[in-house]
N, C-alpha and C positions, 0 to 999 in steps of 0.2 A: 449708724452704720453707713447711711451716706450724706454727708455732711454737706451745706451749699442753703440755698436760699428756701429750697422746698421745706425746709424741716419748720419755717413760722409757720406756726397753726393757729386755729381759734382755736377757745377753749372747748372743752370737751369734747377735742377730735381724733385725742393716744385713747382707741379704747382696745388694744388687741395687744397680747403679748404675742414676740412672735418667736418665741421659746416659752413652752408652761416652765412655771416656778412652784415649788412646791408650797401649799400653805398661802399664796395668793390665790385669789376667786375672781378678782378685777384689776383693770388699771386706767386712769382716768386723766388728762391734766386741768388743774381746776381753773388756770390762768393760759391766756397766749403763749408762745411759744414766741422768741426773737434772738436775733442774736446773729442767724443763719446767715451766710452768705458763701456765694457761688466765687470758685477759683479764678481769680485775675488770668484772665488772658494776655497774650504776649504783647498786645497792642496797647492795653492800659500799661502793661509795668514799661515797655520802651515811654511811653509818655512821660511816666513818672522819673524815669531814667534822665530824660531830655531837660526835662521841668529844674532839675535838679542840678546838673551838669551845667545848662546856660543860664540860671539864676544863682550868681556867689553871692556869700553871704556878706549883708554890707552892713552889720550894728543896728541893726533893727530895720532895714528899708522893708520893702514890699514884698521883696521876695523872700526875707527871710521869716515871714509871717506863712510865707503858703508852705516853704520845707519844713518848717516846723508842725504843722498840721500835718503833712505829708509821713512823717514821723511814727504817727498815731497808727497802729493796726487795725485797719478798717476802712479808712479814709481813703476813696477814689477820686476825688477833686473837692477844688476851695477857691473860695473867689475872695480877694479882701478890697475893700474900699476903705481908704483912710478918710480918717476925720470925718463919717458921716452925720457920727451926735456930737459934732463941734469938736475944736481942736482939744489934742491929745486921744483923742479915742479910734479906735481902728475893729473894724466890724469885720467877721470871719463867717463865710455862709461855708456849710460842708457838706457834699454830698457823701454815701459808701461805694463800695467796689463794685456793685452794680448797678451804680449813677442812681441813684433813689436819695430823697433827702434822707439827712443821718435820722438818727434816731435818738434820743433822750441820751442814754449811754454813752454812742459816741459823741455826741455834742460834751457832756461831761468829762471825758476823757482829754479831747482837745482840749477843751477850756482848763482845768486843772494842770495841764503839760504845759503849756503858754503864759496862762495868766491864771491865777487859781480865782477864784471868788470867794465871796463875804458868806460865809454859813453860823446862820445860828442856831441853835435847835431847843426846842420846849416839848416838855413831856406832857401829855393830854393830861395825867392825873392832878398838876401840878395847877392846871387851869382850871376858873371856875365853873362848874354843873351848876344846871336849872333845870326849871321845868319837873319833866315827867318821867320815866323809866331809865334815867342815867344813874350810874353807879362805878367806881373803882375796881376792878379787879384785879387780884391779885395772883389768880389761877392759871394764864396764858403763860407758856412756857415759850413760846415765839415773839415775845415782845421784848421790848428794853425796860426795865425799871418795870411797873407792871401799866395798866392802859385802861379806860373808860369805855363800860360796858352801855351799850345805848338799845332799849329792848323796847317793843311796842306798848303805849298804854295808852286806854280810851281818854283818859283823861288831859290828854294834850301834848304837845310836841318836848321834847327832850333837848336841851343846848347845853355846849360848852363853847365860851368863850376867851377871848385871852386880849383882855384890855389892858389898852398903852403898847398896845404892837410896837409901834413907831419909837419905843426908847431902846430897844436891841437891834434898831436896824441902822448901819453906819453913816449911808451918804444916800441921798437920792437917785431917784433911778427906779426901772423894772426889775420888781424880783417876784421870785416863785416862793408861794408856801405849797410846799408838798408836803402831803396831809397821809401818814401811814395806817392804813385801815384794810380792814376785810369784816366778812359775812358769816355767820352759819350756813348760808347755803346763798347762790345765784340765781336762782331758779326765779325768784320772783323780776317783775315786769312793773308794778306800780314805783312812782316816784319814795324812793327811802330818806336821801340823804342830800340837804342843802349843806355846800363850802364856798362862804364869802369872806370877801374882806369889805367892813363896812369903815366907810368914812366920817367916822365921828362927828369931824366938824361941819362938812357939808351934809349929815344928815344924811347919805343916800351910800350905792356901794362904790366904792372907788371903781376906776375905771383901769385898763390893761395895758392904754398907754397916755401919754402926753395929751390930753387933747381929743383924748378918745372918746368915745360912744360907747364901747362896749363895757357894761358891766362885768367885775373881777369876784363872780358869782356863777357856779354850777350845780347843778340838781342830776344827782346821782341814781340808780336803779341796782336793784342788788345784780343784776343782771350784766353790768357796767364793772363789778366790783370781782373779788375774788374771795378763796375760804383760807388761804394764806395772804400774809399783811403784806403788801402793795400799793406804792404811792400813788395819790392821785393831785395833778399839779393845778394850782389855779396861779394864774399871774396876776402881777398888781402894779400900781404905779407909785411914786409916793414922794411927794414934792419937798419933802425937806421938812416941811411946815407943820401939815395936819394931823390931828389923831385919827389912829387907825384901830381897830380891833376886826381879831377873829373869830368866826361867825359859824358853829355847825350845828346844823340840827337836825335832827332826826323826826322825820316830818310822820305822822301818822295815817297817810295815804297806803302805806305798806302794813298791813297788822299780824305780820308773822315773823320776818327776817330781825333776826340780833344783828348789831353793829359793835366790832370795836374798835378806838381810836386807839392806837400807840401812843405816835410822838408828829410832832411838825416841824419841820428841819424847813428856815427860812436862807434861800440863797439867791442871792444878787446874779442877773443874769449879767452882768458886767463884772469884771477883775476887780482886784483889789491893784492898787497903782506902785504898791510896795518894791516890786520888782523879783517875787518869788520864785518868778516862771522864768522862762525862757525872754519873755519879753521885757526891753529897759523899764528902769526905773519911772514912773511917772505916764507909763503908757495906759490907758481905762480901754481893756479887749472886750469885746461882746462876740461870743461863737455862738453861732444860731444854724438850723438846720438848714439848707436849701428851701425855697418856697415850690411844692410841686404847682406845675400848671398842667392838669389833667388836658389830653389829646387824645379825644374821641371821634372814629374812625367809622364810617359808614359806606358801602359800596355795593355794586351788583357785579357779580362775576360772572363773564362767557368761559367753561371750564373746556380744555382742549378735550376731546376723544380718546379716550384710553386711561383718563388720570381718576382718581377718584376725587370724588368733591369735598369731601372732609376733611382730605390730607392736604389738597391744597390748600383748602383754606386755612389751616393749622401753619403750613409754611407763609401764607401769607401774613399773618399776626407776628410770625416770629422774623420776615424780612423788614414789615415796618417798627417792631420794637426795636429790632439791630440798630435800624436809624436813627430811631429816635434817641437809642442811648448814647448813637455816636456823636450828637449833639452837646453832649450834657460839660456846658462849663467851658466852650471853644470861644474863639472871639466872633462866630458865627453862629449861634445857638437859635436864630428861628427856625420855628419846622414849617418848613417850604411845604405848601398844598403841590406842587409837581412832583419834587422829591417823595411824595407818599405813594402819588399815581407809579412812576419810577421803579418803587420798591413791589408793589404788586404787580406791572409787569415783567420784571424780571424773575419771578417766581416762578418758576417748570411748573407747566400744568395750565398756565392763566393765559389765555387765549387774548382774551380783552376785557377790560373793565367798563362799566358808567355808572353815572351819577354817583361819583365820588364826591363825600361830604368830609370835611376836617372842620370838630368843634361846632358843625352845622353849617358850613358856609364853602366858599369855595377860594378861600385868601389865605396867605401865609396867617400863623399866630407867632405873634409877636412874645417871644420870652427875654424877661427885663437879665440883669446882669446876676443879680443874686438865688434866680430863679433855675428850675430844671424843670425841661419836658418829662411827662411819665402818661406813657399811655395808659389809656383808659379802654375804656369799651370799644371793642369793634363787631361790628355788627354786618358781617359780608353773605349774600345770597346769592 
């Protein structure tokens, strides 16, 4: 009914119809809500106007990397840096229409309108089960082909695995296995479900990037999960060389919640060089979301006579998120510590401020090129 950014919810927060229907008792949603986004103002779409207007298109240069994201419905700025993982490759960060990094979705939509990527996809039943309370099912009417049933048993954890990853994957590079699954119910809080990718050859689990530290390993909560199937991504790195296999188990810390595995759809978070997209022949595109740099906002407020204290402060959050999003993606993108002080006094109602803290300190923050502000916490008295 009213469309815009309010309608992302957590789960289980549509509980109210607001018309009875006949023959319904409840209504629930069992997953997040996303998608929503608030109506471009006239000052985004001139930008985009301008963006457009004084960048022509020159056979793949710089600019024709950001109008083509520009393109995409949804997308409120993009920053590209060529050649950052060496030559021929060109790196696309994208924020949406309310300056927030993109989200899964639209990162997929860019990427697929640009430069498509490498997908390959494996059915859970088709993989090998071990262990303890795994099984095929054939019953789930929301699945592809049918899917691996993963249930509690005392007798020890439950795996499927899917060795020799590494002979369906094209070229090296970071790619995602998104893992299709859901629950009987969310409700439980103990650890359910480990998704890695282990490294064969070096014995331990790959890591997420080049060089990385972080293991290409999550540990799941039905709580995490949902009762409709829903991807959940783990990224990986994978050097060309090593063997790799897929790792899920169904850990028995949790002794109630069913698990079931669909399918795993492995994709390359870089293009395919083919030339399928919008972009030439022989180009390797990587579109990634914006990195948020949270800007958490602290202050005491002398509130003028006559104003109420709640509303100003309520305009005061929403004069420094103005700013803050007017930042997002400009050749100018730190957020100035006076520029914050600035926005809460110009607020009707604010008499004076002190002890203004930005991020804890009292110095600009430094936001890098691919990065976006998004406020965070403020905490005004």
């Amino acid at each position: 009914v009213e469309p815009g950014a309010s309608g992302n919810v957590a789960a289980g927060t549509i509980t109210i119809l607001a018309q009875p229907v006949a023959g319904i008792t409840s209504v629930n949603n069992v997953a997040t809500t996303s998608g929503g986004l608030d109506e471009e103002d006239d000052a985004s779409l001139l930008a985009r106007y301008l963006q457009r207007v004084r960048s022509p298109s020159a056979g793949g240069n710089k600019a024709d990397y950001v109008n083509w994201a520009m393109e995409v419905p949804g997308v409120g700025g993009v920053f590209v840096v060529p050649v950052r993982d060496g030559p021929g490759t060109v790196s696309i960060a994208i924020i949406n229409t309310n300056k927030e990094p993109a989200d899964q979705a639209l990162v997929d939509a860019v990427q697929n309108y640009i430069a498509p990527p490498w997908v390959n996809e494996k059915e859970a039943e088709t993989m090998t089960l071990g262990g303890y309370g795994t099984s095929i099912d054939t019953t789930q009417t929301d699945d592809t082909g049918d899917s691996v049933k993963m249930v509690y048993d005392a007798s020890g954890a439950g795996t499927i695995t899917h060795a020799g990853l590494q002979s369906i994957l094209q070229q090296p590079g970071i790619w995602q296995a998104r893992v299709r699954v859901k629950v009987d119910s969310n409700a439980g809080t103990a650890d359910l479900l480990q998704v890695g990718i282990w490294n064969v050859s070096a014995a331990a689990w790959a890591k997420t990037r080049p060089s990385g530290t972080v293991d290409a390993v999550v540990t799941l909560k039905a709580s995490d999960l949902a009762t409709t199937f829903g991807n959940k991504i783990v990224e990986f790195y994978w050097n060309g060389q090593d063997q790799l296999e897929l790792r899920i188990t169904r850990l028995t810390t949790d002794t109630t919640t069913t698990v079931w595995v669909d399918r795993v759809v492995y994709r390359s978070t870089f293009s395919k060089d083919t030339g399928e997209g919008k972009a030439p022949i022989g180009a390797r595109v990587t579109v990634e979301p914006a990195t948020a740099v949270l800007i958490n906002v602290s202050a005491t407020l002398t509130i003028a006579p006559g104003y109420n204290a709640d509303s100003v402060k309520a305009a005061v959050r929403d004069n420094i998120a103005a700013y803050i999003k007017s930042l997002a993606f400009t050749s100018d993108n730190d957020v100035r510590y006076v520029r914050i002080g600035q926005a809460i006094l110009d607020t009707p109602g604010v008499q004076d401020y002190s002890n203004l803290t930005v991020n804890g300190g009292t110095t600009n923050v430094v936001i890098g090129d691919q990065e976006v502000a998004v406020l965070g916490t403020v905490n005004l008295t």
